[in-house]
C-alpha positions in Angstrom: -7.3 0.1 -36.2 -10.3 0.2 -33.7 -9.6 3.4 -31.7 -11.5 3.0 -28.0 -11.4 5.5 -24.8 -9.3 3.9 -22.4 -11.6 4.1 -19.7 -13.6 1.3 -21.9 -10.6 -1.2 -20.4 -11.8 -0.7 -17.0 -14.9 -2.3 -17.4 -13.5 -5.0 -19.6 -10.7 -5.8 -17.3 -13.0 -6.4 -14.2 -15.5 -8.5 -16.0 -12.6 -10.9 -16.7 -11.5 -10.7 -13.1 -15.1 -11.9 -12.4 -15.8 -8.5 -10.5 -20.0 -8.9 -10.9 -20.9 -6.1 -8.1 -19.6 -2.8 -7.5 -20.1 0.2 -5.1 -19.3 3.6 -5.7 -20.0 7.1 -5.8 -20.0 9.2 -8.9 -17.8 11.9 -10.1 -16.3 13.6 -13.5 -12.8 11.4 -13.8 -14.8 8.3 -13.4 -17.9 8.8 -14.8 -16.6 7.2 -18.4 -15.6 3.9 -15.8 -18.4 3.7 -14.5 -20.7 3.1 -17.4 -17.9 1.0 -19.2 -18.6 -1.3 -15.7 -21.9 -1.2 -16.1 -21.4 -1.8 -20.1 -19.9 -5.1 -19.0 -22.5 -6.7 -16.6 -21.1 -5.2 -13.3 -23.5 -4.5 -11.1 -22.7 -0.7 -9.6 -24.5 0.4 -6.6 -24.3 4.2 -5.7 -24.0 5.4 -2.3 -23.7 8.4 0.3 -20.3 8.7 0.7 -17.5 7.2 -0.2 -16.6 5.4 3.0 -19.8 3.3 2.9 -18.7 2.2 -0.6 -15.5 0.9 0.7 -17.3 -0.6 3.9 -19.6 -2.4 1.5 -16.9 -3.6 -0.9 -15.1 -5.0 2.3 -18.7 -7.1 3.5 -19.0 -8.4 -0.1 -16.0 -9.3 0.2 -16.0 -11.1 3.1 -19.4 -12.7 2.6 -18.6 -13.7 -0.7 -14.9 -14.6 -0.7 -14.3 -12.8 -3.8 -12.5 -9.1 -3.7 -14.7 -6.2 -3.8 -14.8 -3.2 -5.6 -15.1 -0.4 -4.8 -14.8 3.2 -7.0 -14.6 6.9 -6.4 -13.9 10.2 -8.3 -10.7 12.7 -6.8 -9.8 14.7 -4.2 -12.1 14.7 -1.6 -14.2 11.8 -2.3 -10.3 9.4 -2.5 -9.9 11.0 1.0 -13.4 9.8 2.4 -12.7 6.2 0.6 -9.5 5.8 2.2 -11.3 5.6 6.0 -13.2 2.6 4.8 -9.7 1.1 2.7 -7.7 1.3 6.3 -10.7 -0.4 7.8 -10.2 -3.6 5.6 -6.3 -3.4 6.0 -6.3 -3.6 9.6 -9.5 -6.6 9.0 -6.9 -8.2 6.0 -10.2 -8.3 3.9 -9.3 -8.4 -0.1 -10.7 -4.8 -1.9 -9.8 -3.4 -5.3 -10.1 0.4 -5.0 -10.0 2.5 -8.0 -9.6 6.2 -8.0 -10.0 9.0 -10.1 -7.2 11.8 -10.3 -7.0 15.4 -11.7 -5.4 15.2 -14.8 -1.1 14.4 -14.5 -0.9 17.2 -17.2 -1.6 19.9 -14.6 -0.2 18.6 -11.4 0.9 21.0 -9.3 -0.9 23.8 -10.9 -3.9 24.3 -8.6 -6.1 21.7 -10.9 -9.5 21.0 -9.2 -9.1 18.6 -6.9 -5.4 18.2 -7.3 -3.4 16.5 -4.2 -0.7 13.7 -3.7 -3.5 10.6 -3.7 -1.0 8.2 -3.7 0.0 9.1 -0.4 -3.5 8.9 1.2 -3.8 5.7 0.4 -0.1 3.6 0.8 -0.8 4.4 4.5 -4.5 3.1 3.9 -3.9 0.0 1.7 -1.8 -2.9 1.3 -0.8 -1.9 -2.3 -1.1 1.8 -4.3 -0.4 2.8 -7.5 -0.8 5.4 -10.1 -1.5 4.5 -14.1 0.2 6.6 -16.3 0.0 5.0 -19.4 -3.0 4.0 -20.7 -2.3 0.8 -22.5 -1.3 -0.7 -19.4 -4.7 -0.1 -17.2 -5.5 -4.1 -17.6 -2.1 -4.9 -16.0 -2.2 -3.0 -13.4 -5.9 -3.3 -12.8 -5.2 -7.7 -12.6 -1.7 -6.6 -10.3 -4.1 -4.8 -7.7 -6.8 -7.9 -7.8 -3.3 -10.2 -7.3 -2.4 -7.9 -4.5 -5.7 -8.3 -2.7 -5.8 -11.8 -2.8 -2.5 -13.2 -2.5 -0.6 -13.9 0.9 -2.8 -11.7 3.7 -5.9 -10.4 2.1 -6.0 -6.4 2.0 -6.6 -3.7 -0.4 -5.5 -2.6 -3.2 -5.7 0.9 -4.5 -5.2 2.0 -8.4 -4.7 5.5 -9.0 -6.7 6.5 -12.9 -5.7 10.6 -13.7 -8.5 11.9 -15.9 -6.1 12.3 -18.4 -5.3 9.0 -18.7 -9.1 7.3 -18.5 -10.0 9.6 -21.7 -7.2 9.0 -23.2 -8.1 7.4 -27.2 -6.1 4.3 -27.6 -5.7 2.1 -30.5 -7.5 -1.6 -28.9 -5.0 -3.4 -30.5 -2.3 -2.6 -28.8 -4.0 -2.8 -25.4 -1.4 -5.5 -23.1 -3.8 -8.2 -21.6 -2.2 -10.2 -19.0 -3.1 -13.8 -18.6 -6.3 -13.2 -16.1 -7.3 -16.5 -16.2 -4.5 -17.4 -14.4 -5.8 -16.5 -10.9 -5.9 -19.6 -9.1 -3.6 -19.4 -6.1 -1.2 -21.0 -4.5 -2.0 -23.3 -1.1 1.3 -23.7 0.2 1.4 -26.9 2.9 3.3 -27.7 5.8 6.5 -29.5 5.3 6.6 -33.4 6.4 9.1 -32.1 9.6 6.3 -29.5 10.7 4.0 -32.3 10.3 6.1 -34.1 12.8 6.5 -32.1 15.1 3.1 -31.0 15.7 1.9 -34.9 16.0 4.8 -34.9 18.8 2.9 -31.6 20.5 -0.3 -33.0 20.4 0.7 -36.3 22.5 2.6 -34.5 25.2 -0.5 -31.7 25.4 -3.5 -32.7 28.0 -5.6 -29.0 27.9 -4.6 -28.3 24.1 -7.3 -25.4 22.6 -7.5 -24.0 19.0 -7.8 -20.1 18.9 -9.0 -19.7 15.0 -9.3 -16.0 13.0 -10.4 -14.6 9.4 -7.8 -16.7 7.9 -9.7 -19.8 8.1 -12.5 -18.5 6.3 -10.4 -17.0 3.6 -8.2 -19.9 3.2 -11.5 -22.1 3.0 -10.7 -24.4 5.7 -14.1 -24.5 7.6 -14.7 -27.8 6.6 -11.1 -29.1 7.7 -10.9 -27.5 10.9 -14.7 -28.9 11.6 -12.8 -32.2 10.8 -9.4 -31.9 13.1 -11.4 -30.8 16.0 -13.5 -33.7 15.8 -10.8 -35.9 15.4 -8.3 -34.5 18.3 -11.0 -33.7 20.4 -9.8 -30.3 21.3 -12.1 -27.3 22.3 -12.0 -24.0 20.4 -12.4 -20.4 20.4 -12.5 -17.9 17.2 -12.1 -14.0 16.6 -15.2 -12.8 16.6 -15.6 -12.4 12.6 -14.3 -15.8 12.5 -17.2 -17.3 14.3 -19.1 -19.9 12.4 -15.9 -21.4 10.8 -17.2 -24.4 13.3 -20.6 -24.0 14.2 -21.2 -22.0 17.7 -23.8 -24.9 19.4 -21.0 -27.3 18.6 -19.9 -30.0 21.2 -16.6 -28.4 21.6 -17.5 -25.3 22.1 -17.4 -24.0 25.6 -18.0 -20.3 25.6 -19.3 -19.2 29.0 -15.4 -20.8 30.1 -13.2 -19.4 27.4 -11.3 -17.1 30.0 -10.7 -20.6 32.0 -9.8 -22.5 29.1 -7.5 -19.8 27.4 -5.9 -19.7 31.2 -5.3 -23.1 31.9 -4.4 -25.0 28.4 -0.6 -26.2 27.8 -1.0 -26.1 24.1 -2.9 -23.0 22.1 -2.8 -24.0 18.3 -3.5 -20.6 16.8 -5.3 -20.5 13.3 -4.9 -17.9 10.8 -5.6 -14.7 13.0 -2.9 -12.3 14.5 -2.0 -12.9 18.4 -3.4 -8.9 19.1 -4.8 -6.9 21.4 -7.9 -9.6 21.3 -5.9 -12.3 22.4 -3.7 -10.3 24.7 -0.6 -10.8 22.5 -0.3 -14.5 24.0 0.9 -13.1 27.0 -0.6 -13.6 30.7 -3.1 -14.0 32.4 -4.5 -14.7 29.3 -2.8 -16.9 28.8 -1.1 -19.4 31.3 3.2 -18.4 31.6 3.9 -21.8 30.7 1.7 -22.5 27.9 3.5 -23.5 24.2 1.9 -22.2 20.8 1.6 -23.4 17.6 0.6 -21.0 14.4 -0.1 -21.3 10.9 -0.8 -18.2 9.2 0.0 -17.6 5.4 2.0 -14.4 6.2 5.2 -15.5 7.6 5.5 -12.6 10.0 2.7 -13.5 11.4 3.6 -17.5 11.9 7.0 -17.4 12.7 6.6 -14.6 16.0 5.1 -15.8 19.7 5.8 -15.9 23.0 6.9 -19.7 23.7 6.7 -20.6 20.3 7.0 -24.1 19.5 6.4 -24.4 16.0 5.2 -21.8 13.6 4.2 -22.9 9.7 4.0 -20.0 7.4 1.2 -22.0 4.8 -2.7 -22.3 4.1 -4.6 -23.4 6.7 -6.8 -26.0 4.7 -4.0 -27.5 3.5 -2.2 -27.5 6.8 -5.4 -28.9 8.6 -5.7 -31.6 6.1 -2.4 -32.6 6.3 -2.7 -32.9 10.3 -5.9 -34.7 9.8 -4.3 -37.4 7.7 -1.4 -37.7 10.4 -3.5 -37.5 13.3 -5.9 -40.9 12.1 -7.3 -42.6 15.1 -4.5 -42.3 17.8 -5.7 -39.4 19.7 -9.3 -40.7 20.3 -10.4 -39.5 23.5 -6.9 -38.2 24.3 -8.2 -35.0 25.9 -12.0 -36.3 27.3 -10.6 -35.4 31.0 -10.0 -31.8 29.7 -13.3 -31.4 27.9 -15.5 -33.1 30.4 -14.1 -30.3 33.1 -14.9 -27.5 30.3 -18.3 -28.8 29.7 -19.3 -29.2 33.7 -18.1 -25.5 34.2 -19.7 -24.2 31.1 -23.5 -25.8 31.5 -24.3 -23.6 34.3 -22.8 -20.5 33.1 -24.9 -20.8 30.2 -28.2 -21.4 31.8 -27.5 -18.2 34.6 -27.2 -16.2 31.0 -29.6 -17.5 29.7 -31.8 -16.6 32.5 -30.5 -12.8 32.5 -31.2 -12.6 29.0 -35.5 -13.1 29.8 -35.1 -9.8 31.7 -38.6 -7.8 32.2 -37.1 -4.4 32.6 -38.2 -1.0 31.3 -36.7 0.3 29.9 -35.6 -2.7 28.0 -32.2 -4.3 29.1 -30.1 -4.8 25.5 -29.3 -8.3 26.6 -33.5 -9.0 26.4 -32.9 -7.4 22.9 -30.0 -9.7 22.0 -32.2 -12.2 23.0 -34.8 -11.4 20.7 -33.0 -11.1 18.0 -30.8 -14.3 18.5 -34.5 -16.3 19.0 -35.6 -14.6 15.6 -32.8 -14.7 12.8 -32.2 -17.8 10.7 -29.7 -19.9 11.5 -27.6 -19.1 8.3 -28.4 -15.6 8.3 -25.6 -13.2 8.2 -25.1 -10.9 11.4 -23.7 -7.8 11.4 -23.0 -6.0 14.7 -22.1 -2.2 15.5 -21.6 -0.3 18.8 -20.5 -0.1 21.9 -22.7 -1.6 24.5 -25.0 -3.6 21.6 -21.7 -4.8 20.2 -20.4 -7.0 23.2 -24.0 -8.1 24.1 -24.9 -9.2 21.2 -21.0 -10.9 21.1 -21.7 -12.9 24.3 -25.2 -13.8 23.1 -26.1 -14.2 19.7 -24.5 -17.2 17.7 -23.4 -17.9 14.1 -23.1 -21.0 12.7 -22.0 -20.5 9.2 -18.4 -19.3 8.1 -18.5 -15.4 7.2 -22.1 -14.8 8.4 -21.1 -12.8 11.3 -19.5 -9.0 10.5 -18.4 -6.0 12.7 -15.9 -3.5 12.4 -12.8 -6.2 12.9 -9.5 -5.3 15.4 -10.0 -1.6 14.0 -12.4 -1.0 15.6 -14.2 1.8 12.9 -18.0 2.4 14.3 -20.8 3.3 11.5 -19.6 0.1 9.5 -22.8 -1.9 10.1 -25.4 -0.6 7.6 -22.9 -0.5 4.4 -21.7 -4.1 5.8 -25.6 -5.2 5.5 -25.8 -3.9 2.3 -22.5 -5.9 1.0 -23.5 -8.5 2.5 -26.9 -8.6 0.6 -25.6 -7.8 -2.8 -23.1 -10.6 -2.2 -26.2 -12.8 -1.0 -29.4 -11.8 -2.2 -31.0 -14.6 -1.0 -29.8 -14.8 2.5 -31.6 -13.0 5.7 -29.0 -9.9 6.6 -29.6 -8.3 10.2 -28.1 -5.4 11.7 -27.8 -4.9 15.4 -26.6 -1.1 15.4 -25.6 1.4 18.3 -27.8 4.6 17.7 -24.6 6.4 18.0 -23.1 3.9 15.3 -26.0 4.1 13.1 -25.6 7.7 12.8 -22.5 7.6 10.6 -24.1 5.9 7.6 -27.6 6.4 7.6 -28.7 7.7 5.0 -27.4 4.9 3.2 -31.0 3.5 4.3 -31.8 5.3 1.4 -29.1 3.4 -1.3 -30.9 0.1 0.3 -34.5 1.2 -1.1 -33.0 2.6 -4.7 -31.4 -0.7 -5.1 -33.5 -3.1 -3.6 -31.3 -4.1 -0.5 -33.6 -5.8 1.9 -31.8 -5.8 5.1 -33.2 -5.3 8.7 -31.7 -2.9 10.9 -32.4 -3.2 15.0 -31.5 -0.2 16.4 -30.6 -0.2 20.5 -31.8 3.4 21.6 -30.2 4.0 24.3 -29.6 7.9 24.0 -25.8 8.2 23.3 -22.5 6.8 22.9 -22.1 4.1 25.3 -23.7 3.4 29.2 -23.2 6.1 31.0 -24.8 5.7 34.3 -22.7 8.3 36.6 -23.3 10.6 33.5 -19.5 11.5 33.4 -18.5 11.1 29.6 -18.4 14.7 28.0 -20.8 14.5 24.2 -22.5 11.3 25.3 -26.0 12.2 25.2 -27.6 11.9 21.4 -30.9 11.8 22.9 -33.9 9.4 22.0 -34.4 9.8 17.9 -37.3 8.6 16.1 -35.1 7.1 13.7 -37.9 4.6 12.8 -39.7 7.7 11.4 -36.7 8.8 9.4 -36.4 5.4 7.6 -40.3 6.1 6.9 -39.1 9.3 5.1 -36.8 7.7 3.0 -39.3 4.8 2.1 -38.5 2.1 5.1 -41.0 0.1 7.1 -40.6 1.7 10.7 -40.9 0.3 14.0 -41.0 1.5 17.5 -40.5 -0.5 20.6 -40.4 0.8 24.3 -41.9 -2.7 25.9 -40.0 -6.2 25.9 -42.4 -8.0 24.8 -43.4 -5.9 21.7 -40.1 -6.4 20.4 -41.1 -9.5 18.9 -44.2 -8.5 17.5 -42.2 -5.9 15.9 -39.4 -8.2 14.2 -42.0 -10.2 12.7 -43.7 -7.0 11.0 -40.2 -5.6 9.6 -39.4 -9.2 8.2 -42.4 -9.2 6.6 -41.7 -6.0 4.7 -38.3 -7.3 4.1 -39.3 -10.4 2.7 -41.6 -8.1 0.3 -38.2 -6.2 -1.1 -38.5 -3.4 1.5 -35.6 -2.5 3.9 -36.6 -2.3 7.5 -35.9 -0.2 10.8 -36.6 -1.5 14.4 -36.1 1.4 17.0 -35.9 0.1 20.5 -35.4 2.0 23.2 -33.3 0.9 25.9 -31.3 1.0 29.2 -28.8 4.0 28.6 -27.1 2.5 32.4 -26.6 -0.9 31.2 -22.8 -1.4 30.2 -21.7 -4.1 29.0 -18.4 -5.9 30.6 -15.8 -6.1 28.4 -11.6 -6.6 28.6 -9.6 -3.0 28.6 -8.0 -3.3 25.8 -6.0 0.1 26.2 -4.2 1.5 29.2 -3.3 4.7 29.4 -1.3 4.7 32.2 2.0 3.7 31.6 
């Protein structure tokens, strides 16, 4: 009999999972997890608080296509995880959470740190559970990675009393499930759906493909690239799903997307949810008379639109394959009268942008900071954005062109994401330029996680827009704007960051180069650039309050 603590399984458990990268924050019911992780060749990374970890978890996640991990002690720190959890639920981004607990033995007896954790996080996650016996920790630790990745992505959460993690159990009677047995299904389209959707096509004349997340996570970049090429048809993505087909692409027409959403007959809607983004299919966004199609793996989703002409509840690969191999040659050129009226609106859109962007003003216009960026990055490099104003300039001018290589808070809408997203995003890709665009009142949430990048040798490079508050505010109406102009450049000296500080256009440049530089020698960066407090950006309302 070989007589182990059973917090040893946690660690063994995720290592057959293939969990290689974790992010947490340390405390007493968790502390024997943690080094069993680490024991087993998981990389943990330890943070400020516990929302950053789940924020990270959720960018490895997404930049990786594996779930992330994320781990925190009781109480409190479950509480401060469970902001970053409901984060990825609303994004549908796969996370395995696992919590500690005050021991089950003294529940409800005032026990430090005692409260219902459970029912934090089933509001918070897509699954929640509490282990109670000890022997099954493996099970339930492979149900919660199952959770996260099957059907819509989402978190999972496992609840670990400390009375159960120190538990001694005898190893050989320890329950292993099957864990190699991940491999999920791709369900397809039936040969009817098939049909039908050939039928749509050749009765459409201004088709367009709206696409979302589930296209990255169903891995279908490659075969949408493909069907749109073969129909011919234009597209438009979320804005985390851009890059599925790069943004430069022939068939993209951005500066017309309100035009094109308008006036197509036909929106074939990709894995993404018809929200608040895409004004629930209704009008004007839509035209009244306009017939969708959707594939989304969740059925709910699929099956409900208004003027829904055929909804397939299936994986997107698969179902773009299939269409593909229907499709052939037959549509050739089906739609060049629609496209060539796209492309003669959107060339001259793009240039007047373009010109807007090379702005001289001082203080510096964020659109001339966009621009900068956008002229510097690498074309693969993985974006993340977070704000306000920065957020939708940098959404109307900066492109992606690889699948997952562009983050920000998702349909949530959570601001001080962007710095833990970096840092996911470069322990999931170490090797791959990560670049932060951050509101100053954004980057204020998380950052001191500046300092977690330098302990663990996380290499991104932040650009902060310093434009003195939350948001333009040029009639100075909005009560708690005003944040003021920090030398946040100097406080990422103090914690061991290269610092810049730009009030001129045209150092901004000068200033990139210097902070990739330090980055590319293993030191996390911080461009502070001050700019246009007046200059909003324009953007849809998404919420009325006026009913």
């Amino acid at each position: 009999m070989t007589i182990i603590k059973a917090y040893e399984l946690v660690g063994r458990t995720l290592a057959r999972l293939g969990v290689d990268t974790g992010f947490f924050l340390m405390g007493g019911p968790t502390h024997g997890a943690g080094n069993a992780c680490i024991a087993n060749g998981i990389r943990l990374i330890d943070v400020r608080h516990e929302q950053a970890a789940a924020y990270m978890a959720q960018a490895y996640a997404r930049v990786s296509g594996k779930p992330g991990f994320c781990m925190a002690a009781s109480g409190p720190g479950i509480v401060n995880l469970a902001a970053g959890l409901m984060n990825a639920l609303v994004d549908c981004a796969p996370v395995i959470a696992i919590g500690g607990a005050s021991p089950i033995g003294q529940s409800g007896k005032g026990a430090f740190q005692d409260i219902d954790q459970l029912a934090v996080m089933k509001p918070a996650t897509k699954w929640a559970e509490r282990v109670t016996d000890p022997l099954r920790i493996p099970e339930m630790i492979a149900a919660a990675y199952l959770q996260a990745m099957s059907g819509k992505r989402g978190p999972a959460y496992l609840d670990l009393p400390g009375d159960v993690l120190y538990r001694d159990v005898d190893e050989a009677a320890v329950f292993w499930p099957g864990l190699a047995a991940t491999a999920l299904a791709a369900p397809a389209a039936t040969q009817d759906s098939v049909e039908r959707m050939m039928e749509l096509l050749a009765q459409a004349r201004r088709p367009v493909i709206v696409s979302g997340s589930g296209v990255i996570w169903s891995g279908a970049s490659a075969p949408m690239r493909a069907f749109v090429e073969q129909a011919g048809i234009p597209f438009y993505t979320t804005p985390q799903g851009r890059g599925v087909v790069p943004d430069d692409h022939a068939l993209s027409f951005p500066a017309v997307r309100t035009r094109a959403l308008k006036d197509a007959d036909l929106v074939i809607v990709l894995g993404t949810r018809l929200n608040y983004i895409w004004n629930h299919g209704e009008a004007p966004r839509f035209s009244a008379d306009a017939q969708f199609v959707r594939v989304d793996i969740d059925p709910a989703e699929a099956m409900i639109a208004p003027r829904l002409a055929l909804g397939i509840a299936a994986d997107c690969a698969t179902v773009l394959r299939q269409w593909s191999e229907a499709l052939g040659s037959s549509s050739a050129g089906r739609y060049a009268a629609w496209t060539r009226e796209l492309a003669a609106s959107n060339q001259p859109k793009l240039a007047k942008a373009e010109a807007a962007l090379a702005t001289e003003a001082v203080p510096i216009h964020p659109q001339r900071l966009c621009k900068e960026v956008r002229d510097f990055i690498d074309r693969d490099a993985v974006l993340v954005v977070d704000g306000q104003e920065i957020l939708n300039f940098a959404r109307q001018s900066i492109p992606t062109f690889q699948p997952g290589h562009r983050l920000n808070s998702g349909p949530f809408g959570t601001m001080g994401v962007g710095l833990p997203f970096a840092l996911g995003a470069k322990a999931a890709r170490p090797d791959t330029q990560v670049v932060v665009v951050h509101g100053d009142g954004s980057f204020g949430f998380n950052a001191m996680e500046l300092d977690t990048a330098i302990r663990h040798k996380l290499p991104v490079l932040v650009v902060i827009s310093l434009n003195g508050g939350w948001t333009a505010d040029p009639q100075s109406a909005k009560p708690g704007r005003h944040l003021g102009y920090v030398r946040y450049d100097l406080m990422a000296e103090a914690l061991g960051c290269h610092g810049e500080y730009v009030e001129a256009p045209d150092e901004i440049r000068p200033a990139l180069e210097r902070a990739a530089a330090a980055v590319r020698a293993g030191q996390a960066a911080v461009v502070n650039v001050k700019t246009d407090p007046n200059a909003g950006a324009r953007t849809a309302e998404f919420t009325s309050y006026v009913t």
